[in-house]
MIVEX-98166 format. One line per field, with one value per residue (C-alpha): residue in three letters; residue number from 1; x, y, z. Coordinates in steps of 0.02 Angstrom, whole numbers, plus 32768, in hexadecimal, padded with zeros to 4 digits. Layout:
<sites>
r: ALA|...
k: NUM|...
east: X|...
north: Y|...
up: Z|...
</sites>
This chain:
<sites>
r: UNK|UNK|UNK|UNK|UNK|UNK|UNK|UNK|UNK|UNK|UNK|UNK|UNK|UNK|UNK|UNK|UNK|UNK|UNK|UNK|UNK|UNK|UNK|UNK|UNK|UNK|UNK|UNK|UNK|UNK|UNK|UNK|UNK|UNK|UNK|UNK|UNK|UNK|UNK|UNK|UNK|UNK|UNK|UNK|UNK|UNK|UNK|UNK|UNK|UNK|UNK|UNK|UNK|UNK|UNK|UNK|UNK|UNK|UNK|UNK|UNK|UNK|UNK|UNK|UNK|UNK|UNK|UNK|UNK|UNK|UNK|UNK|UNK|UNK|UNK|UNK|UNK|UNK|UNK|UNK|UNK|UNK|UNK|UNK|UNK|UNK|UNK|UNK|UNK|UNK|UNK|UNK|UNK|UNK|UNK|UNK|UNK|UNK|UNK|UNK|UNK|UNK|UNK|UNK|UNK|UNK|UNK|UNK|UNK|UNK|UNK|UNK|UNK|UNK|UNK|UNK|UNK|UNK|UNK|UNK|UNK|UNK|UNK|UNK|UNK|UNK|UNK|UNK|UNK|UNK|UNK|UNK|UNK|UNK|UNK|UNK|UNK|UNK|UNK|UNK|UNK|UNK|UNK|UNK|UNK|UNK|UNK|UNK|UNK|UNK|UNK|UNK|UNK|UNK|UNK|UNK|UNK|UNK|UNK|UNK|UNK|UNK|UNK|UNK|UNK|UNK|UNK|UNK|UNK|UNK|UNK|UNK|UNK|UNK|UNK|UNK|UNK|UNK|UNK|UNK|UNK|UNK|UNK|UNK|UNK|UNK|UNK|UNK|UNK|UNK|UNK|UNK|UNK|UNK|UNK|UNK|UNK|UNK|UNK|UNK|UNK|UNK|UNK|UNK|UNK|UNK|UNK|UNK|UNK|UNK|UNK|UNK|UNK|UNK|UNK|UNK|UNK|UNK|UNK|UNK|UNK|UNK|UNK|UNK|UNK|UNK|UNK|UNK|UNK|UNK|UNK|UNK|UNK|UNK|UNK|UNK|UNK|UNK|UNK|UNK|UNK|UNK|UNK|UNK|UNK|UNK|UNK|UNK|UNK|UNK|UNK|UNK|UNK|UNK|UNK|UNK|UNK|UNK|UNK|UNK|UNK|UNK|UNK|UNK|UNK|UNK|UNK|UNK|UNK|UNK|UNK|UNK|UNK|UNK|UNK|UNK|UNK|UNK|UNK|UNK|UNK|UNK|UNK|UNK|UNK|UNK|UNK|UNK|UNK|UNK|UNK|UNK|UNK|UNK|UNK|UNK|UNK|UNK|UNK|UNK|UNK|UNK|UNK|UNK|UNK|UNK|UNK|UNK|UNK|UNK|UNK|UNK|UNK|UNK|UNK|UNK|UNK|UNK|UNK|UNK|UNK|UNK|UNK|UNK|UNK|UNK|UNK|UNK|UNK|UNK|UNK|UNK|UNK|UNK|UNK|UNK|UNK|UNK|UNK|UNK|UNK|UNK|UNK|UNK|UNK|UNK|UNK|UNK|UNK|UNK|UNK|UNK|UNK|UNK|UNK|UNK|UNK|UNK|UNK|UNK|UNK|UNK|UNK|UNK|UNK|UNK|UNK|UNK|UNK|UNK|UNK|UNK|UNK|UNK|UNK|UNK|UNK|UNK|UNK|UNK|UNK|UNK|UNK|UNK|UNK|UNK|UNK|UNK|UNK|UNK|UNK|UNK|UNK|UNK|UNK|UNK|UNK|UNK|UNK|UNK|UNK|UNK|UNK|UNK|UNK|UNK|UNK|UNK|UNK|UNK|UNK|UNK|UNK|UNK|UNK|UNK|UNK|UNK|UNK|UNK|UNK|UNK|UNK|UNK|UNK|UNK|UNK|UNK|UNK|UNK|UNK|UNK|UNK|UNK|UNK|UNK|UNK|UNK|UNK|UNK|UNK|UNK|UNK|UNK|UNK|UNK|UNK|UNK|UNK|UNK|UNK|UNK|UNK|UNK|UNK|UNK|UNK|UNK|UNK|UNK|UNK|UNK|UNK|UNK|UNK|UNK|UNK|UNK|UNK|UNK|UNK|UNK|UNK|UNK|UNK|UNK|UNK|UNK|UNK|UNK|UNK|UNK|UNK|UNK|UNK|UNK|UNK|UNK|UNK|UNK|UNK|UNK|UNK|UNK|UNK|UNK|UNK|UNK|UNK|UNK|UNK|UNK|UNK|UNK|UNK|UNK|UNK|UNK|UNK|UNK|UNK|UNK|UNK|UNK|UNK|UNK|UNK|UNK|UNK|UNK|UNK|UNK|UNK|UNK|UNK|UNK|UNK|UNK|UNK|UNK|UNK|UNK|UNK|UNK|UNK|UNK|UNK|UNK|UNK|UNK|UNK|UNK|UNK|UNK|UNK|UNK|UNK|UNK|UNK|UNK|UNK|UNK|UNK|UNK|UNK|UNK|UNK|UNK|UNK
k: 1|2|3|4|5|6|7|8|9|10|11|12|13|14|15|16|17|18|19|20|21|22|23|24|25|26|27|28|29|30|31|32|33|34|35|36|37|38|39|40|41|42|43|44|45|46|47|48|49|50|51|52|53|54|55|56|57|58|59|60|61|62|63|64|65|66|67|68|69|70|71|72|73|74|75|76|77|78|79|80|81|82|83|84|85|86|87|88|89|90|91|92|93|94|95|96|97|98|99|100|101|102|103|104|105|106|107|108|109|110|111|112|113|114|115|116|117|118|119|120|121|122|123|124|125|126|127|128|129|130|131|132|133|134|135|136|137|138|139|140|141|142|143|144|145|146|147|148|149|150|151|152|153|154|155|156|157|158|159|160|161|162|163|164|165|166|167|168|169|170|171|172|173|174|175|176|177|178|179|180|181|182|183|184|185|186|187|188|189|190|191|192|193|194|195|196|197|198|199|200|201|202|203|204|205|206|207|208|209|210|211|212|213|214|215|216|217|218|219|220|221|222|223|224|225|226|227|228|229|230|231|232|233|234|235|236|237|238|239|240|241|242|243|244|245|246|247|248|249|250|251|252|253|254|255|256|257|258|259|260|261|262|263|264|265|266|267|268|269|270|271|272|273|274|275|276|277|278|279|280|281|282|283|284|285|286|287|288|289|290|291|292|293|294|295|296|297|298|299|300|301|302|303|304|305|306|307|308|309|310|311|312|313|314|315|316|317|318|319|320|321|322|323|324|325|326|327|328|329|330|331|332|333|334|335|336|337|338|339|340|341|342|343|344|345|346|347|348|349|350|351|352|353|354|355|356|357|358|359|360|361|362|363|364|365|366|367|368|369|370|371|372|373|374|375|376|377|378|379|380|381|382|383|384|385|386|387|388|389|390|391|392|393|394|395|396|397|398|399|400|401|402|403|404|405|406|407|408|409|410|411|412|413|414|415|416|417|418|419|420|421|422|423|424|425|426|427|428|429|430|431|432|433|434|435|436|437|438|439|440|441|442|443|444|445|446|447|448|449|450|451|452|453|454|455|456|457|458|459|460|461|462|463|464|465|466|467|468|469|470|471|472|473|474|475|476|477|478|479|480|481|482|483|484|485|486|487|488|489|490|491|492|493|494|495|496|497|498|499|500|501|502|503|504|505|506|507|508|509|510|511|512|513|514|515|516|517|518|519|520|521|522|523|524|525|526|527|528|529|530|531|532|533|534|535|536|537|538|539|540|541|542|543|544|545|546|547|548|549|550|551|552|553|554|555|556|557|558|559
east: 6222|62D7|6339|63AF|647C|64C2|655F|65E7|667B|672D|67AA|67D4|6749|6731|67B7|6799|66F4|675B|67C5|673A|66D6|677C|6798|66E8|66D7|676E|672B|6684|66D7|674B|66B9|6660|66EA|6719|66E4|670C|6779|6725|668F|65FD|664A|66DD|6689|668C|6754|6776|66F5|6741|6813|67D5|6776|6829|6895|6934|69D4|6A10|69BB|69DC|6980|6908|685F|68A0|689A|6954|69B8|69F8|6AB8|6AF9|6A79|6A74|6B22|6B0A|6A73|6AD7|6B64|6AFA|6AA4|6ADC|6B29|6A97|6A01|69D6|69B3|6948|6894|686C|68C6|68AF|68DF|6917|6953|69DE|699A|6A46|6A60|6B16|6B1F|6AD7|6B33|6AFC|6B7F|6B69|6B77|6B9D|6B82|6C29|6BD3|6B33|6B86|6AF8|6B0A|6A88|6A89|6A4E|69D0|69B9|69A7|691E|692B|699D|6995|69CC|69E8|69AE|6A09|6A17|6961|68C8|695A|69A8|68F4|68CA|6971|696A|68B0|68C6|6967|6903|6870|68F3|6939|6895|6859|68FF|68D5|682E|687A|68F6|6872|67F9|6897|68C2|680B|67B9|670B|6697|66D0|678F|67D8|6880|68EC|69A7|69ED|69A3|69E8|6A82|6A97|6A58|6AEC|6B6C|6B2C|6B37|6BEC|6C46|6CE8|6D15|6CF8|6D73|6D75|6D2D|6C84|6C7E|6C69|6BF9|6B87|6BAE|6B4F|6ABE|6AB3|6AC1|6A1E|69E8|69F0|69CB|6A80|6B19|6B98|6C20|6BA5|6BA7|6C55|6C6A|6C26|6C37|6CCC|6C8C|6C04|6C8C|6D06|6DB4|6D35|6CAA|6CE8|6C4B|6BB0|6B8D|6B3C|6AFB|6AB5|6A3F|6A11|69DD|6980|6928|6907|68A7|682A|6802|67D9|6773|66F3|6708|66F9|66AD|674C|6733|67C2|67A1|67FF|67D3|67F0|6819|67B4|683B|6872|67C2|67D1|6876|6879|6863|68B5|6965|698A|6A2B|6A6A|6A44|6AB7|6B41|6B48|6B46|6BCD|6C2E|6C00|6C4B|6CFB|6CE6|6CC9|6D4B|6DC4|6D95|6D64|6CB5|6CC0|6D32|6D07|6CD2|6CCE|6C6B|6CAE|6C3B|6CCD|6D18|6D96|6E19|6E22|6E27|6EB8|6F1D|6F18|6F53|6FD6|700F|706F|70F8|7103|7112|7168|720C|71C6|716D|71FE|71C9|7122|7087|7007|6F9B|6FF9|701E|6F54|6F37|6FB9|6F6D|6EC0|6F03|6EBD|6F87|6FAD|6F71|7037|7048|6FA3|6FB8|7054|6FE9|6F53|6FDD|701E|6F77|6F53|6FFB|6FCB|6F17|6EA6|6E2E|6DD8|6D13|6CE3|6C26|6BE7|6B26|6AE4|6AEC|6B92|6BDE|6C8A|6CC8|6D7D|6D97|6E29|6E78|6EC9|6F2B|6F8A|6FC9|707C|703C|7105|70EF|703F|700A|6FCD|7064|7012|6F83|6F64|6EE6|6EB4|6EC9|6E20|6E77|6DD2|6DA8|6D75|6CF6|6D1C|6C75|6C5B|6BD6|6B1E|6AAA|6A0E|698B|6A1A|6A69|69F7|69EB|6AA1|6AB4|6A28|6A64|6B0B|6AC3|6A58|6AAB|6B1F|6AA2|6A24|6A7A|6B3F|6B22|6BA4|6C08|6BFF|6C4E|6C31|6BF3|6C37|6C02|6C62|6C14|6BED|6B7E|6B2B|6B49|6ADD|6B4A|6BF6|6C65|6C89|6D21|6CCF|6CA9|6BF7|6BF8|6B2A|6AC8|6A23|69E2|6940|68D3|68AC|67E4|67B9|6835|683D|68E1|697E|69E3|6A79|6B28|6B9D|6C4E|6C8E|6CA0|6CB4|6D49|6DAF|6DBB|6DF6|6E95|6EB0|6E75|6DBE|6D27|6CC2|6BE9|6B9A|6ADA|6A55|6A4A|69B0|69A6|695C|6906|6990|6A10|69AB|6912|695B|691D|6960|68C9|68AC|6962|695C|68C6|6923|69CB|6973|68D6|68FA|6928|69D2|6A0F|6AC0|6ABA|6A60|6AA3|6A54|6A5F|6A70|69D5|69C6|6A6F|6A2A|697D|69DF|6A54|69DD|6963|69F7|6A4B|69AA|6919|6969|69F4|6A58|6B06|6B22|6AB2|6B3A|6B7F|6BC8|6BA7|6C09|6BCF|6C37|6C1F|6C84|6C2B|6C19|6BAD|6B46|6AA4|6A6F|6AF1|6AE1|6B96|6BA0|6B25|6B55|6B38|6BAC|6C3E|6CA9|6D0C|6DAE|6E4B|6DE0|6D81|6E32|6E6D|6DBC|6D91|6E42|6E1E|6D88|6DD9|6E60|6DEF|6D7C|6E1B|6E67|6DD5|6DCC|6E89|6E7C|6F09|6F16
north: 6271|6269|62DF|6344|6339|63D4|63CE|6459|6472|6465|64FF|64A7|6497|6546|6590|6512|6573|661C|6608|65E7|6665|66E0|667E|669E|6748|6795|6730|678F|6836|6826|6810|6894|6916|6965|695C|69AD|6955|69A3|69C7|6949|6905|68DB|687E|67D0|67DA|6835|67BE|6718|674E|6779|66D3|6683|66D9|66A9|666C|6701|6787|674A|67C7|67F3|67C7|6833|68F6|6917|6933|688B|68BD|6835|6812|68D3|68AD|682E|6865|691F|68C2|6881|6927|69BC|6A4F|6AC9|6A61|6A79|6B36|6B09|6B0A|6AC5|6A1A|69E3|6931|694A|68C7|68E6|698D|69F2|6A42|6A15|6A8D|6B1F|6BB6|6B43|6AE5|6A36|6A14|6961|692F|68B9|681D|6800|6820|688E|6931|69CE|6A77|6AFF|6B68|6C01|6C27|6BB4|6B3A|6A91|6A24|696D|68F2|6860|67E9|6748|6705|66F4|66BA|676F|67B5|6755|6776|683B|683F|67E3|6849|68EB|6897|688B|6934|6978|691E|6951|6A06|6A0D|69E2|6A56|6ADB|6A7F|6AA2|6B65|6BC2|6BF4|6C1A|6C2A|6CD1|6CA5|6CE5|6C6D|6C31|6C9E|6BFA|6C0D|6CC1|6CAB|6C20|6C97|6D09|6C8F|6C49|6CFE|6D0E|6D04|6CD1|6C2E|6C43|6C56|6BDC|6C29|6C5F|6BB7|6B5B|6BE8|6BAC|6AF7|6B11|6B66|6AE7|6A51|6AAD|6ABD|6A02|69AB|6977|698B|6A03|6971|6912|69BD|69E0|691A|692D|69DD|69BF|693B|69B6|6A42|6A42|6AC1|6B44|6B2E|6AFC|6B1E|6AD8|6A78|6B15|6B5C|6AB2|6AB6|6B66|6B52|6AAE|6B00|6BB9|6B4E|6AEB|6B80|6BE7|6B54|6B69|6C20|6C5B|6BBD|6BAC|6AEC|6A9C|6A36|69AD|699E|690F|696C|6934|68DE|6886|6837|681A|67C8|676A|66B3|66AC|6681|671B|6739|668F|6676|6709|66C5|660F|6641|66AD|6616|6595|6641|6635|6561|657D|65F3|65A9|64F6|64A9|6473|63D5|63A8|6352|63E1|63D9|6461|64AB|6517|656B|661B|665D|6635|6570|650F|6593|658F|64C2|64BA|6532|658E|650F|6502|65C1|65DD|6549|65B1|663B|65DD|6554|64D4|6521|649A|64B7|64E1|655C|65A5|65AB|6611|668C|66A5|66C9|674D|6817|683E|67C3|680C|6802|6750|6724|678F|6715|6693|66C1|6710|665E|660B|6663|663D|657A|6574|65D4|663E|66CD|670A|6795|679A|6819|67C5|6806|6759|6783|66F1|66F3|6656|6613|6586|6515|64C8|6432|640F|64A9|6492|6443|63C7|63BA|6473|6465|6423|638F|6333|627E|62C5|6233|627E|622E|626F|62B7|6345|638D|6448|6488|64FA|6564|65C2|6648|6624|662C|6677|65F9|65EF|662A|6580|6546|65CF|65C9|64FB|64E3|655B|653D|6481|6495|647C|64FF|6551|64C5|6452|6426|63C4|63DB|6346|638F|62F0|6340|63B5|63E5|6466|648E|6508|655B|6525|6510|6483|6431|63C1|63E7|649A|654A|64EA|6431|63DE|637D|6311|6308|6270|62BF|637D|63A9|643E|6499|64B4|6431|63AE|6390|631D|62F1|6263|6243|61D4|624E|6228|626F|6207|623F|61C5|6225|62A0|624F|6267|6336|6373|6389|6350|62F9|62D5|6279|6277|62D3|6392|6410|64B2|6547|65EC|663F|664C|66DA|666E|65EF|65AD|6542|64C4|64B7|6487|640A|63C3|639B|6357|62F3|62A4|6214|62AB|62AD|634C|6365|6422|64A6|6501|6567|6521|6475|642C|64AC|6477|63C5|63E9|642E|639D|6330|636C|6378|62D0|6278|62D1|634E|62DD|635F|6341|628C|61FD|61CB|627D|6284|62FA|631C|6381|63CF|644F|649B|64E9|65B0|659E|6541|6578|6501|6555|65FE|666F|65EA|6641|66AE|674F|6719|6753|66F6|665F|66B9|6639|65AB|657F|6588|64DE|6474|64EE|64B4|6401|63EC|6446|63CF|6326|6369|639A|62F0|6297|62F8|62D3|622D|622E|6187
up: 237E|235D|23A6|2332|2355|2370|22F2|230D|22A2|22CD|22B9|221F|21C6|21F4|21A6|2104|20F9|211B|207E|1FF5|2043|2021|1F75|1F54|1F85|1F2D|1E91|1E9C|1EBE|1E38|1DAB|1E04|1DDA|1E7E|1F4A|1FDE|2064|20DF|20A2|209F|1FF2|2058|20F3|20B3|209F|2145|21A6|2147|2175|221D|223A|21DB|223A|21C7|2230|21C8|21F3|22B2|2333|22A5|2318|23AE|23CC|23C0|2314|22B4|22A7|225F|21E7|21B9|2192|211C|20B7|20A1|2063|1FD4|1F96|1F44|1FB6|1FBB|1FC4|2076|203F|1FA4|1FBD|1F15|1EE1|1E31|1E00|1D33|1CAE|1C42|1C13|1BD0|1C5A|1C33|1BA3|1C19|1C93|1D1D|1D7C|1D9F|1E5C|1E82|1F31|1F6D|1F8E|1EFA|1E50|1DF9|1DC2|1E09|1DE5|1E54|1DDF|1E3E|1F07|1F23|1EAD|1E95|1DFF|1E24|1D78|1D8B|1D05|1D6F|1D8D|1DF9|1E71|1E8A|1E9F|1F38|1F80|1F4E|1F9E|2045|205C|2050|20AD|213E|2125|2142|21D0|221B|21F9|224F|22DF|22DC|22BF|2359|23C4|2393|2367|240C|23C9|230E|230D|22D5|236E|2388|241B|2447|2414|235B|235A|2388|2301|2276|22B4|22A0|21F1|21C6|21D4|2121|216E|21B9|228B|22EC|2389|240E|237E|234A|2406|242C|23A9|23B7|245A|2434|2388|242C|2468|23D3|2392|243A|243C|24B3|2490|2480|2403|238C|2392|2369|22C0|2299|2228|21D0|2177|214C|20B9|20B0|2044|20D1|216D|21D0|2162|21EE|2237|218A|216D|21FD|21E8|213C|217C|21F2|21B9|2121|21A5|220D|2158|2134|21D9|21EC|2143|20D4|2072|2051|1FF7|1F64|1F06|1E47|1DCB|1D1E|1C86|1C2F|1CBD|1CCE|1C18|1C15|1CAA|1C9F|1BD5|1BDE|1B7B|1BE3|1BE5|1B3A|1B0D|1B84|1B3B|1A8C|1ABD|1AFD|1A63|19FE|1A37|1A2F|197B|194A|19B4|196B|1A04|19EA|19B2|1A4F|1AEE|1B64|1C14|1C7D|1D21|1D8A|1E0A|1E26|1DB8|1DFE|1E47|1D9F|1D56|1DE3|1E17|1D6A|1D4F|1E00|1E59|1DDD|1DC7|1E54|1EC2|1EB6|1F0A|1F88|1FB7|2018|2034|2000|1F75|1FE9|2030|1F7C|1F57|2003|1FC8|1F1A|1F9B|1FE9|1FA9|1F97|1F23|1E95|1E46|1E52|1E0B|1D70|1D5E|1D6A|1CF9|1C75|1C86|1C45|1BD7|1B74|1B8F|1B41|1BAF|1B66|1BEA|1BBB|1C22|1C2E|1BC1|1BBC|1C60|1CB8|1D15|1CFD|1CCB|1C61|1C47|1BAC|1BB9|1B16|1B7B|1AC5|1ADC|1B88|1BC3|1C4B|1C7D|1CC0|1D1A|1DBE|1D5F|1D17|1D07|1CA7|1C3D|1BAA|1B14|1A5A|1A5B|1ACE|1B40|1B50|1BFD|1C21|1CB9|1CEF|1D85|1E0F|1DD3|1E46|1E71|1DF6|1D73|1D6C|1D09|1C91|1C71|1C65|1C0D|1B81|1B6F|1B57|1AD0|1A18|19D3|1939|195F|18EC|194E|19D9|1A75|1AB9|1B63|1BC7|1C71|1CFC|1D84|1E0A|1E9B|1F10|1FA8|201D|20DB|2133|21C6|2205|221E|21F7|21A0|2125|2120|2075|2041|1FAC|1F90|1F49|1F1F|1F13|1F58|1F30|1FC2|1FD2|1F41|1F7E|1ECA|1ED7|1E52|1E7B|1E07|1E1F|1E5C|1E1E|1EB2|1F52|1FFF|1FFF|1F8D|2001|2099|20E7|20CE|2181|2133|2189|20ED|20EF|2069|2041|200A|1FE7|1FE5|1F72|1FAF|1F78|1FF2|205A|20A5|20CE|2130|21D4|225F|226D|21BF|21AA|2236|21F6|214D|21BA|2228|21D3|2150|20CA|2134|20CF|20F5|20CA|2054|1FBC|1F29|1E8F|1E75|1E53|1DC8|1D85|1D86|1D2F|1CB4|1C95|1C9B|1C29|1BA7|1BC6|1BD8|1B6E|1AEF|1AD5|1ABB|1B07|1B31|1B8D|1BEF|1C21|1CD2|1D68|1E18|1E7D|1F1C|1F9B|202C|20BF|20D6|215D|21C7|21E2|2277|22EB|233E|230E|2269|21F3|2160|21BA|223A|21AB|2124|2101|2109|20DC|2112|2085|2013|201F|200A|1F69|1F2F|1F69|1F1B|1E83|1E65|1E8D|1DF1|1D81|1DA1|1D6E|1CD7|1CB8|1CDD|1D6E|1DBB
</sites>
């Protein structure tokens, strides 16, 4: 009789299997209405991040509090959530037109709006995309929670440790603490979390703002007082999916609203029947490489461009970039603020009405046909290809666009190489499905040799993400014959949707061209290097302007 091989999987394949059981999972939950995190409903999400154990969450497997990762998951929901105990994830429901403020936290742009006490409403206007990333940030939330309530609560009864006690006097206080308070309860928080006293003072700042300079403290209160309420008394919290939401999701109603919008202002601005070039950047690159340096060279003498473009970064130069944008929009640049729920902000240039002598682009060497350039914010994941593939399709199903190119220059983790270093990808593979788009990228590593930038060419993989990434899976994809060079969002859904339009809908030209450029925020394969580790600070100035310029001077045709 044969005898059967014993096959065991690596961490890899483990954590491959992790994902789509999460992808799965928050699928299933989200037609079933609403679960319980921590509730059975909730078990196959907590059991799946645990067995991940995402580079971001860091210590997420081990008894003590994740501060880093805390960090950066509070960072990207609304102020107020940890003390809801009933989440509701809403379309576009007109809560806009209501008393209710909208909170928006300062690093996801989507608007919530705290309902009463107990209950936070979070839009969701930007895909299945900002639902996985909403759900495994609260799935990590809550795991942290349970073990700060496994550290404080001393029996069933709710009795609690000194340490908890003392905490709940401090997040009492209405005014900010005065020194000696705030140590005091910096230490018993260190018991608290598992965590040195040095470790908590660390990143105690980081969580406060100048109207609450110690929600740090209030922060793991609220996280806490809600998991012990949720053993003592049966308080379970819930997350719910709104009806309309699980109506709407999936339809492109958003970005159908946003690229109208856009083929609106083409039309009255006769533009339409122009050669249009698309830009995915932030809102500020494209304007300034065009327009800053010559502004401003007088006031910056003898300072480089690059110099110029890290001043026009910085949060106090809000002066000198109204000179700039005021500037722009005298010389053909139209600004769209998003009004259709995607929040995506657009920016049109009319390249006919610009004086090339006063731009950064003097040898700009465009034909009569005189392109327009689409300048469009980020999209978030799945949203890419909401937004491309309907500001693709025909204006009024009957004007075809001569959209002549596509260019997306983002953010992105690297595996190879540094926080600042560029990656000019070949191919985009689908993370899970390794369902793969290769395409002739007009940008070559080449061009951007010689400006103190380490450059990697080669393939790229798209994930669910950022917050699901793992170490082995990632060095599975660098070091097999994939030989991924780093990881990003959105760009095989920018590609599906270029494709499909070039190729089957014929609906903007055969021929149309793509580049495709990214500049590392993180990398993920390197313990200190991940996201949670902090931001790209100055660093990631120059190759967003480099990568900028190399796509404007293709566009221009500089030699």
């Amino acid at each position: 009789m044969k005898e059967t091989k014993h096959i065991s999987r690596s961490r890899a394949q483990e954590s491959s299997a992790a994902i789509e059981r999460m992808y799965i999972t928050m699928r299933h939950l989200f037609n079933r209405g609403f679960y319980k995190p921590m509730g059975v409903s909730g078990d196959g999400l907590r059991e799946s991040l645990l067995a991940l154990r995402p580079e971001i969450y860091g210590n997420i497997g081990e008894e003590k509090v994740e501060l880093n990762g805390l960090l950066y998951v509070i960072e990207r929901l609304p102020i107020g959530i940890e003390q809801c105990r009933f989440i509701n994830l809403t379309s576009d429901e007109g809560y806009s037109k209501s008393h209710f403020e909208a909170i928006v936290p300062p690093k996801r742009r989507r608007n919530c709006y705290r309902i009463d006490e107990e209950q936070m409403n979070v839009e969701i206007t930007r895909g299945r995309s900002d639902i996985y990333d909403i759900l495994t940030h609260l799935t990590f939330i809550f795991i942290e929670s349970h073990k700060i309530k496994n550290r404080v609560l001393l029996d069933d009864g709710g009795e609690v440790s000194r340490d908890w006690l003392k905490l709940e006097q401090a997040v009492m206080q209405t005014k900010k603490l005065p020194l000696i308070e705030k140590e005091k309860a910096i230490s018993h928080v260190a018991n608290i979390l598992g965590r040195t006293f040095e470790e908590v003072l660390d990143i105690y700042e980081a969580f406060g703002s100048e109207e609450t300079p110690d929600r740090f403290l209030h922060v793991i209160y609220w996280l806490g007082k809600l998991a012990i309420e949720e053993v003592v008394d049966n308080n379970k919290r819930t997350i719910t999916f709104s009806p309309v939401l699980r109506e709407r999701l999936g339809h492109h109603i958003h970005g159908e609203i946003w690229a109208t919008n856009i083929k609106e202002v083409l039309k009255t601005n006769n533009l339409l029947k122009r050669p249009i070039h698309v830009i995915s950047a932030n809102m500020h690159s494209v304007m300034n490489s065009i327009f800053a340096t010559p502004l401003l060279k007088t006031k910056f003498k003898d300072k480089s461009d690059f110099y110029i473009y890290e001043e026009l970064s910085k949060s106090g130069a809000k002066d000198i970039r109204s000179q700039v944008e005021e500037l722009a929009l005298k010389n053909g640049m139209i600004s769209l603020p998003d009004t259709s729920g995607t929040n995506i902000d657009v920016q049109i240039f009319d390249t006919a009405k610009i004086d090339w002598g006063k731009t950064g682009f003097p040898k700009a060497a465009l034909d009569e046909t005189k392109p327009v350039i689409i300048v469009m914010d980020y999209a978030f994941g799945e949203q890419a290809y909401e937004t491309i593939d309907e500001l693709l399709k025909p204006y009024k199903k009957e004007t075809l666009l001569n959209v002549a190119s596509v260019s997306i220059m983002g953010k992105a983790g690297i595996l190879e190489g540094g926080k600042g270093d560029i990656m000019i990808p070949t191919a985009h593979i689908n993370e899970g499905t390794a369902d793969n788009y290769f395409f002739e990228n007009e940008l070559k590593g080449a061009m951007f040799e010689g400006n103190d930038i380490a450059v990697f060419e080669g393939a790229m993989v798209t994930v669910l993400g950022t917050s699901l990434q793992n170490r082995d899976l990632l060095k599975f994809f660098h070091e097999s014959t994939w030989g991924v060079i780093g990881l990003e969002m959105e760009g095989s859904y920018y590609q599906k949707a270029i494709q499909s339009a070039s190729k089957i809908r014929k609906s903007v030209p055969h021929d149309i061209k793509v580049r495709y450029a990214y500049y590392a925020s993180d990398n993920p394969l390197e313990t200190g290097s991940t996201l949670a580790s902090g931001g790209l600070g100055t660093t990631g100035v120059k190759p967003t302007y480099l990568i900028t310029i190399k796509i404007l001077e293709q566009i221009f045709n500089v030699k």
